[in-house]
N, C-alpha and C positions, 0 to 999 in steps of 0.2 A: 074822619069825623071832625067837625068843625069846632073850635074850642068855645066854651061857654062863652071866654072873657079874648075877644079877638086883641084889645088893644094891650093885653097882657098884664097879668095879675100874679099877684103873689101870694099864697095862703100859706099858712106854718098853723097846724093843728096840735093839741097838748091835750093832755088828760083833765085840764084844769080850765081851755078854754081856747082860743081862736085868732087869729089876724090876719087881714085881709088889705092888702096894697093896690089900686090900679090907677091904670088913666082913667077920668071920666068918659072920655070917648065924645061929648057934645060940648067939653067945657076946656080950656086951659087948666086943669087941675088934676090933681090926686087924689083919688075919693079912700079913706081910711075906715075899713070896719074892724070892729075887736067886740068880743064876750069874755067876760070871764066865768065861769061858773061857782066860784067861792066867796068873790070878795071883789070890792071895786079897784084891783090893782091893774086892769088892764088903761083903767085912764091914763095912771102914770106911761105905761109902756106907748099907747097912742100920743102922747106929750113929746115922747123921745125920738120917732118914730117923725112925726111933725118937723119938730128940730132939725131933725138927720138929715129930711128932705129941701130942708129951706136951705140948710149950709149947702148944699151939693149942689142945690139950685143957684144961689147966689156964685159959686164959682164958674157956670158954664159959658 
């Protein structure tokens, strides 16, 4: 079976909500989704998330 997300994705699922890492696949970019289902704390974790990608990017 062929994968949903070809260009490769990363989900991590929780009781409390959701995130979601890939290539955009049409774009030079990293498309970031997140939910949370309690509270708007998945912004911060999307913020970090952001971050992480630019440091790791800036080094390659």
């Amino acid at each position: 079976m062929a994968s949903k997300y070809p260009y490769g994705c990363n989900k991590k699922l929780s009781l409390n909500g959701w995130i979601a890492c890939r290539l955009s696949g049409t774009e030079p970019v990293y498309k970031i989704y997140c939910e949370n289902f309690i509270d708007s704390s998945h912004k911060k974790i999307a913020t970090e998330i952001i971050e992480l990608i630019q440091y790791i990017v800036s080094y390659s």
